[in-house]
C-alpha atoms as a printed R data frame, in Angstrom:
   type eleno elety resid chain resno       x       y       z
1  ATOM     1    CA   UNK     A     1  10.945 -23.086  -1.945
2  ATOM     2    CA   UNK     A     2   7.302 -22.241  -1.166
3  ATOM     3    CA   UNK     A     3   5.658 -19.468   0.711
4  ATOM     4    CA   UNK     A     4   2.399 -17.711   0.418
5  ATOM     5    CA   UNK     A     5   1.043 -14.203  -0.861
6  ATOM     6    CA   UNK     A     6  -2.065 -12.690  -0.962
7  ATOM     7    CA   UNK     A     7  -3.550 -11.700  -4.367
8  ATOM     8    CA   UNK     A     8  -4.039  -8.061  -2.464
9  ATOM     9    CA   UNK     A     9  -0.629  -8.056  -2.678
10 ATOM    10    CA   UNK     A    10   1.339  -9.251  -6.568
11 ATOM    11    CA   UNK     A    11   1.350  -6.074  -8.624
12 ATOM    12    CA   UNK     A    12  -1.423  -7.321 -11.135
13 ATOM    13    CA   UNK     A    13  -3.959  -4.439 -12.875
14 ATOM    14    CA   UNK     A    14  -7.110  -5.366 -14.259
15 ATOM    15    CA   UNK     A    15  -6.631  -8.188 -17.400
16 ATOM    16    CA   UNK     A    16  -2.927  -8.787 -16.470
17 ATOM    17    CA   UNK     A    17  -2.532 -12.678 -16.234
18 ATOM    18    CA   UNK     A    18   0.121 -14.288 -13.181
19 ATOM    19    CA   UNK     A    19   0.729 -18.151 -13.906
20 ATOM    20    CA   UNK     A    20  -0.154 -20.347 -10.328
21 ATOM    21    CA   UNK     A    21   2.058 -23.347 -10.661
22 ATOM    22    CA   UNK     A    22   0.712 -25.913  -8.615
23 ATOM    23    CA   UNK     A    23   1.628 -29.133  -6.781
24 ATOM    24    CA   UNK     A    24   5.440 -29.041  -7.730
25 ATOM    25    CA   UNK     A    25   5.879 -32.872  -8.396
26 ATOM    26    CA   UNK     A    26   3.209 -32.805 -10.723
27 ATOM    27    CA   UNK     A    27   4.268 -29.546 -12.387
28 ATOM    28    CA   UNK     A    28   0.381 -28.075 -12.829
29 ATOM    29    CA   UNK     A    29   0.219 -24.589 -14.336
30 ATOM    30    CA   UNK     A    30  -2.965 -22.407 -14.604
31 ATOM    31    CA   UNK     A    31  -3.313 -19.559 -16.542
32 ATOM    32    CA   UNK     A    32  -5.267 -16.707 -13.614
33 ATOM    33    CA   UNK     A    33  -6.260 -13.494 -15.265
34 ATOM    34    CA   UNK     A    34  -7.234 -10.688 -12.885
35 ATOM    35    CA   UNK     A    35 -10.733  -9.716 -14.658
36 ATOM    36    CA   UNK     A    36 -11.566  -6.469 -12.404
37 ATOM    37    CA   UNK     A    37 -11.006  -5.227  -8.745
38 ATOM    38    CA   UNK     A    38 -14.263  -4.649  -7.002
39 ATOM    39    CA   UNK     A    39 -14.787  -2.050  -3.933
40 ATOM    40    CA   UNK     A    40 -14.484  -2.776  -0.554
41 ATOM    41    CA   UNK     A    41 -12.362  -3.759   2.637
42 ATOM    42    CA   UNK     A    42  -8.845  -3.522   1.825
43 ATOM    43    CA   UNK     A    43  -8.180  -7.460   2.717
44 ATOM    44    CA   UNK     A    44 -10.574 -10.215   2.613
45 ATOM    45    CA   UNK     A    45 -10.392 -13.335   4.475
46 ATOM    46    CA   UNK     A    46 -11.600 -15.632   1.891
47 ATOM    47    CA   UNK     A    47 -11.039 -15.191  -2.014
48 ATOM    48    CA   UNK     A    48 -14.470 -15.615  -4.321
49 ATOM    49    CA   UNK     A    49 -13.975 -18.206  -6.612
50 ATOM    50    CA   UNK     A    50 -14.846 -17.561 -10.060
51 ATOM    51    CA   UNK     A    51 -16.781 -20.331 -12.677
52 ATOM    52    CA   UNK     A    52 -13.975 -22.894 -13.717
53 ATOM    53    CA   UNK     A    53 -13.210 -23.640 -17.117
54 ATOM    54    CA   UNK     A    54 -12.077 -27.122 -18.702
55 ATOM    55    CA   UNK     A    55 -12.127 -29.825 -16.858
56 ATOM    56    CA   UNK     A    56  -9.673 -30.732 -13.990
57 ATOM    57    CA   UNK     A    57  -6.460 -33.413 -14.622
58 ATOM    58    CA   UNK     A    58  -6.620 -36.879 -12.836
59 ATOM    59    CA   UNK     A    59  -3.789 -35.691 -10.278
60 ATOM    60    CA   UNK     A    60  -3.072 -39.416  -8.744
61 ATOM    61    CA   UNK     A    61  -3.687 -42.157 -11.430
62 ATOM    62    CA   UNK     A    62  -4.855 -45.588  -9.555
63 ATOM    63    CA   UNK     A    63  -1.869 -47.684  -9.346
64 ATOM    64    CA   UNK     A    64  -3.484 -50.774 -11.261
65 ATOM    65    CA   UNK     A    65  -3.422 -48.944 -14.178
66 ATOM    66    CA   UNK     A    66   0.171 -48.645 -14.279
């Protein structure tokens, strides 16, 4: 089962830490940590996206090397 939610809306405080797991068949898990809430309108449209850190899986392999 999937559905969405806005990060407005989980019950995280400032350095609390939610696990996104990602792409079900693949079973990704990321570690988010909320670092601080910032003021302003109450719901954004878009979230910022913060510097990554490590480098991203190969999520589909090429089939020759299989």
């Amino acid at each position: 089962c999937t559905f969405e939610v806005s990060v407005c809306d989980l019950p995280l405080l400032p350095v609390e830490t939610m696990i996104n797991h990602y792409d079900f068949g693949d079973d990704w898990r990321f570690a988010v940590t909320l670092e601080h809430i910032e003021p302003g309108p109450v719901r954004q449209k878009k979230a910022k996206r913060r510097e990554p850190a490590g480098e991203a899986p190969e999520q589909y392999p090429s089939w020759d090397d299989a």
